[in-house]
GUVEX-971308 format. One record per residue: chain; x, y, z of N, C-alpha, C, CB in turn. Coordinates in pm, 1 decimal, m for minus. Glycine has a CB too. Layout:
N
{"A", {X, Y, Z}, {X, Y, Z}, {X, Y, Z}, {X, Y, Z}}
...
//
This chain:
80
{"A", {84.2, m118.1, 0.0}, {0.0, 0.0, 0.0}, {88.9, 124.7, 0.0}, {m95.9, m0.3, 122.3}}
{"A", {73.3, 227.3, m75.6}, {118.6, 322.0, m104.6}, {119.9, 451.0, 35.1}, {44.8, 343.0, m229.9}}
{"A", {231.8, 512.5, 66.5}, {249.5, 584.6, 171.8}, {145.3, 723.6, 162.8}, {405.0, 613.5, 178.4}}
{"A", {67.5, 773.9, 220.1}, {m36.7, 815.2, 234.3}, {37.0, 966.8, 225.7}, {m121.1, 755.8, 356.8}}
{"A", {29.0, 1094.5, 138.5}, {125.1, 1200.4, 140.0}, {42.7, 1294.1, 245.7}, {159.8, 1269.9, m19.5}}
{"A", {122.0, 1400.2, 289.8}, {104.3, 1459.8, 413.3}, {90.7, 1601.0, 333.6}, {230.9, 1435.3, 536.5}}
{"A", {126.3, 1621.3, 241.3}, {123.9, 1777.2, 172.5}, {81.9, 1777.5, 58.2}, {249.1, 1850.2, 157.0}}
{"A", {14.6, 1846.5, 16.9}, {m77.2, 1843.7, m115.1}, {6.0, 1954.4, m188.7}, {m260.6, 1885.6, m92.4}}
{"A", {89.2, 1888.3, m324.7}, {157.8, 1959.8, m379.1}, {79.8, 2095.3, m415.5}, {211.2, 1887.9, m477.1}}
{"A", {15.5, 2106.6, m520.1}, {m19.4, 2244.7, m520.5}, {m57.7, 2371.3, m482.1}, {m49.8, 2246.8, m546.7}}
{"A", {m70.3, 2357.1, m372.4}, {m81.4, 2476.6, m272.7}, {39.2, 2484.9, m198.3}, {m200.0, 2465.1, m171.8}}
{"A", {108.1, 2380.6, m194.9}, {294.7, 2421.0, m132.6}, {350.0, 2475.2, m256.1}, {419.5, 2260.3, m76.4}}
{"A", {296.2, 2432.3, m404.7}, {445.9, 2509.8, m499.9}, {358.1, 2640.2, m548.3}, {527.8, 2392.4, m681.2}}
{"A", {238.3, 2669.2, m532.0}, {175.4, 2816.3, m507.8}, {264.7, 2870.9, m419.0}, {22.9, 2825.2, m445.5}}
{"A", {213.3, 2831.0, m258.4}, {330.1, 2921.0, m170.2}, {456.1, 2949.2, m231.9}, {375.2, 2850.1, m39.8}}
{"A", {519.2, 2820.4, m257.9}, {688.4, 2862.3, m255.4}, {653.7, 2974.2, m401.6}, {840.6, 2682.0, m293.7}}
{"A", {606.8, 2917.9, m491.0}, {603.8, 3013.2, m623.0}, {585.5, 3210.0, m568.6}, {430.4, 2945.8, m734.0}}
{"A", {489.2, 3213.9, m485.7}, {437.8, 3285.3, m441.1}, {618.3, 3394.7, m389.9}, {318.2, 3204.5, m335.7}}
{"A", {644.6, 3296.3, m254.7}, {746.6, 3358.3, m186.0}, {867.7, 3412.1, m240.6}, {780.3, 3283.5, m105.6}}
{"A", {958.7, 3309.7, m356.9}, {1048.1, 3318.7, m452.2}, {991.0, 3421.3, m607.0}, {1081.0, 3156.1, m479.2}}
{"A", {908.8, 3508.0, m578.2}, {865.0, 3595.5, m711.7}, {844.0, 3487.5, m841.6}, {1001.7, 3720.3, m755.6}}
{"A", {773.1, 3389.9, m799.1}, {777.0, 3256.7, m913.1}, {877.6, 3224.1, m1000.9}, {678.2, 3263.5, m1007.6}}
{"A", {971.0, 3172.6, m893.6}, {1076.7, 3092.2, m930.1}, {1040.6, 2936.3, m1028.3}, {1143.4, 3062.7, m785.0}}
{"A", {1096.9, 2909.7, m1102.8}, {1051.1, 2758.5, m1135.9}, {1128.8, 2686.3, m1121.2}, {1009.9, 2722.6, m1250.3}}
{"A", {1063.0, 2558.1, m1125.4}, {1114.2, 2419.2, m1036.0}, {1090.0, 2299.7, m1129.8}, {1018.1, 2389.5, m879.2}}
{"A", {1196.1, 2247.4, m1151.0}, {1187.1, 2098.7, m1230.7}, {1146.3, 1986.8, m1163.8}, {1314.0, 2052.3, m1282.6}}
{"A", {1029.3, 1950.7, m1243.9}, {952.5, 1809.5, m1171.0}, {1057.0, 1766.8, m1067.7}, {919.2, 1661.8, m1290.6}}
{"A", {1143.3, 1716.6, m1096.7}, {1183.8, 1627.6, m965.0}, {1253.5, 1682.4, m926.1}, {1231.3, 1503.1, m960.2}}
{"A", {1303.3, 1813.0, m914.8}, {1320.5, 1866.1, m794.6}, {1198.8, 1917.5, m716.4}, {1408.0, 1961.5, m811.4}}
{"A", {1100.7, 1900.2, m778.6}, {1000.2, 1974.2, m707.8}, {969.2, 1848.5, m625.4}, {872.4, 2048.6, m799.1}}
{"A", {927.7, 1701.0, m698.5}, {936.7, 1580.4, m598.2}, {1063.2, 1555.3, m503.3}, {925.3, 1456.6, m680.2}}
{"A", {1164.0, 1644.2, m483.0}, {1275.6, 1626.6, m399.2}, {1231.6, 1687.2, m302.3}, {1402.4, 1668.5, m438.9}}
{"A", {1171.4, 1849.4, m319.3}, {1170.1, 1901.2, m199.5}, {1038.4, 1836.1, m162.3}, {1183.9, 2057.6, m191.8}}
{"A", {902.2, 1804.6, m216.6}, {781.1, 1786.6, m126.1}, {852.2, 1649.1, m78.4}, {606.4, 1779.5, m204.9}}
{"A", {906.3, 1573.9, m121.4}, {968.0, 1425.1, m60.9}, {1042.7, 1547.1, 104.6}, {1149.2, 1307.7, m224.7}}
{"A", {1127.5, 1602.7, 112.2}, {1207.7, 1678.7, 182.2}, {1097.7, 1689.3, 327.5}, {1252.7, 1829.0, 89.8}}
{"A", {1005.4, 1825.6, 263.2}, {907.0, 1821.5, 367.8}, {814.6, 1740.9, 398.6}, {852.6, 1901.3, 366.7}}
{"A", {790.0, 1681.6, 323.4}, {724.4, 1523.6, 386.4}, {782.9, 1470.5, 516.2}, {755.4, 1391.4, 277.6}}
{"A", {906.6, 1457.5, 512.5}, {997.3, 1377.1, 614.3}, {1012.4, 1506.0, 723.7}, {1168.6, 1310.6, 537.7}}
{"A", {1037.7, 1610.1, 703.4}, {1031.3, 1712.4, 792.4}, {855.3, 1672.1, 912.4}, {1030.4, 1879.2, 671.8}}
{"A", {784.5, 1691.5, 838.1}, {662.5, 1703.1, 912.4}, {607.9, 1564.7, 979.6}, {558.2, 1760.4, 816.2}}
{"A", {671.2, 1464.7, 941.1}, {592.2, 1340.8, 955.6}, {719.2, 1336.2, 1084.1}, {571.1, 1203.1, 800.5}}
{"A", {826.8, 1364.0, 1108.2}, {906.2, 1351.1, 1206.6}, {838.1, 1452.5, 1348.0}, {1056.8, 1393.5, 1144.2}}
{"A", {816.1, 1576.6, 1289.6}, {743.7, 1714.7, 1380.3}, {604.4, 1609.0, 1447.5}, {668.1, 1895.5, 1238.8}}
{"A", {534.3, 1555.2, 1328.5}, {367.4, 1500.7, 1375.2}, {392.7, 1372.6, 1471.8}, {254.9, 1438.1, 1216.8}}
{"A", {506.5, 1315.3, 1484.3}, {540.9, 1181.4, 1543.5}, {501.5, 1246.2, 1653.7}, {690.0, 1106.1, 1535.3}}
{"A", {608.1, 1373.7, 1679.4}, {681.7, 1407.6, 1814.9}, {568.4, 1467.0, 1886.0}, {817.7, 1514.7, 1805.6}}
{"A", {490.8, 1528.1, 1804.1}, {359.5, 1577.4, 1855.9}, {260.4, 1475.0, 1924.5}, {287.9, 1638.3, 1741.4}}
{"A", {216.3, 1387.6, 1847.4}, {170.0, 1248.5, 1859.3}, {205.4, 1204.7, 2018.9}, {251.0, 1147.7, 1739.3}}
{"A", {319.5, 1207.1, 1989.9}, {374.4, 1123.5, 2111.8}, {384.4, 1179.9, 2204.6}, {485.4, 1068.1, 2108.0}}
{"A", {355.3, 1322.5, 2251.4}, {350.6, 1411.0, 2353.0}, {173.8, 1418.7, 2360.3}, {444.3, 1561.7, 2315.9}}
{"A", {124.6, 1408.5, 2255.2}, {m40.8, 1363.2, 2332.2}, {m105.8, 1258.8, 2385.9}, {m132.4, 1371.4, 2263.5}}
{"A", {m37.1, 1142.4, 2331.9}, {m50.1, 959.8, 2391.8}, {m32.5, 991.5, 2553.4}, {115.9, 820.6, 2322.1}}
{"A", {116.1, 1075.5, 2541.7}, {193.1, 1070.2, 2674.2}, {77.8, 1168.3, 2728.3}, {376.7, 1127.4, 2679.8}}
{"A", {2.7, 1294.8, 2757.5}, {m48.8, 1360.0, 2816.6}, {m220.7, 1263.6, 2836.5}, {m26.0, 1502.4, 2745.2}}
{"A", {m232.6, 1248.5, 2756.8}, {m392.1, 1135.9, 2757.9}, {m355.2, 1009.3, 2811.5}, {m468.5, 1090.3, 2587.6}}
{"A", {m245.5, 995.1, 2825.2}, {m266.1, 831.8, 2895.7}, {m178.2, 866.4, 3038.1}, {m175.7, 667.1, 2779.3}}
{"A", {m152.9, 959.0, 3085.0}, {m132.9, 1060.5, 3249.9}, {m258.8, 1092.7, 3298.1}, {m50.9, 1227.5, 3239.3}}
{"A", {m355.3, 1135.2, 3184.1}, {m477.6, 1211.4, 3260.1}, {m580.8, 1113.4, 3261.6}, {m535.4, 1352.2, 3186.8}}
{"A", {m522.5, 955.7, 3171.2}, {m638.7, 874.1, 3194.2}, {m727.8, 923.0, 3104.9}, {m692.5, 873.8, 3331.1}}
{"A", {m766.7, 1010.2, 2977.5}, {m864.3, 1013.2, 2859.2}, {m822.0, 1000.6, 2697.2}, {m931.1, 1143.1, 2873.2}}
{"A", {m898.7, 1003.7, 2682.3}, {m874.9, 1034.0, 2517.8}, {m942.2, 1078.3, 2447.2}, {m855.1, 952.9, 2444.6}}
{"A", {m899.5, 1268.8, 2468.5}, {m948.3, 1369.4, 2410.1}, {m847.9, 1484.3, 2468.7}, {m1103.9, 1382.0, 2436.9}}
{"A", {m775.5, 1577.3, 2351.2}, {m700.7, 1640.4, 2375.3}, {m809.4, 1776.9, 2391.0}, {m586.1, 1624.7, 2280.9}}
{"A", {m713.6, 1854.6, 2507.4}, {m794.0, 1969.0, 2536.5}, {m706.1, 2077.9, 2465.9}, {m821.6, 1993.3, 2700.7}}
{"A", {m767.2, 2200.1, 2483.9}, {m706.1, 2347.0, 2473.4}, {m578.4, 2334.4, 2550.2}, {m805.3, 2472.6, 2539.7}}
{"A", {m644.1, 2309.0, 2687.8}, {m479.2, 2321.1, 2768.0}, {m368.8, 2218.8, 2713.4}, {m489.1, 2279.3, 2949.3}}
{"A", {m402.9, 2081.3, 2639.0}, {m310.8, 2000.5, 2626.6}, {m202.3, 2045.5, 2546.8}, {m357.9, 1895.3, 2587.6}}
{"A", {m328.9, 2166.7, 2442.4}, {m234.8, 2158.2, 2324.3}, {m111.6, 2288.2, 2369.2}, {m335.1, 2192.5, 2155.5}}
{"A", {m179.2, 2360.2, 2411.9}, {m138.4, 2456.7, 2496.2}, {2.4, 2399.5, 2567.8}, {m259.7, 2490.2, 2598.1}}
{"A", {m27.7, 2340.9, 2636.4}, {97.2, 2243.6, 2684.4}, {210.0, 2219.8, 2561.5}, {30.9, 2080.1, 2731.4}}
{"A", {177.7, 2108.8, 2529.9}, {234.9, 2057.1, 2374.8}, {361.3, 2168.4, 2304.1}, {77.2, 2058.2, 2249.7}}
{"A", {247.7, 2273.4, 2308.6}, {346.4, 2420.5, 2207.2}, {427.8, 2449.9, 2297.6}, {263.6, 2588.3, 2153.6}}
{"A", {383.8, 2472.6, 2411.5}, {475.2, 2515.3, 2536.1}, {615.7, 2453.7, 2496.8}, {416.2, 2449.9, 2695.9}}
{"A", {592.2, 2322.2, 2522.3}, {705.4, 2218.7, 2507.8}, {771.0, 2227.7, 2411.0}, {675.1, 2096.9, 2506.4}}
{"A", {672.2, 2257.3, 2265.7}, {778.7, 2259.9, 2075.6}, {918.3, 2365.5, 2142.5}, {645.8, 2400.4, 1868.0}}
{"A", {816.6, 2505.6, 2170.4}, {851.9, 2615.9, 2217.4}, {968.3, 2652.7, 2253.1}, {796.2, 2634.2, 2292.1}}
{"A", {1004.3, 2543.9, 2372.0}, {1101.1, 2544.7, 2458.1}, {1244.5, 2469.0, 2454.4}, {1040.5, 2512.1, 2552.4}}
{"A", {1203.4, 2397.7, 2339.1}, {1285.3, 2313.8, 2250.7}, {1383.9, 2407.3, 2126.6}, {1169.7, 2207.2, 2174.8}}
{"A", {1335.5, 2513.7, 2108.2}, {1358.9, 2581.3, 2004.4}, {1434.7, 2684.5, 2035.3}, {1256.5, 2614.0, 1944.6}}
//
């Protein structure tokens, strides 16, 4: 089964087009970088992930609150 993509090319090479005064990009470099941020975000969503398992299975539920997330950023935050 095919890996499920996390970024929907055309509205990322709008942005970047957008940011770079519409720079252009050769197919596969353009599949280099969405491959690029793919792996960027799916590493960020793990870490996220895994700081809400860890906060919902402390508080005993499963349902993230305002404060959790609140928490969560706190933590990206403080990392940075």
């Amino acid at each position: 089964m095919p890996e499920e993509k996390l970024i929907a090319k055309g509205p990322f090479l709008d942005y970047f087009k957008d940011k770079t005064n519409g720079l252009k990009i050769a197919n596969e470099t353009k599949d280099q970088i969405i491959l690029y941020f793919e792996a960027k975000l799916k590493l960020e969503l793990d870490r996220v992930c895994s700081w809400a398992l860890e906060i919902a299975n402390l508080q005993g539920k499963r349902t993230l609150q305002d404060k959790d997330w609140e928490f969560i950023v706190r933590k990206i935050n403080s990392k940075e």
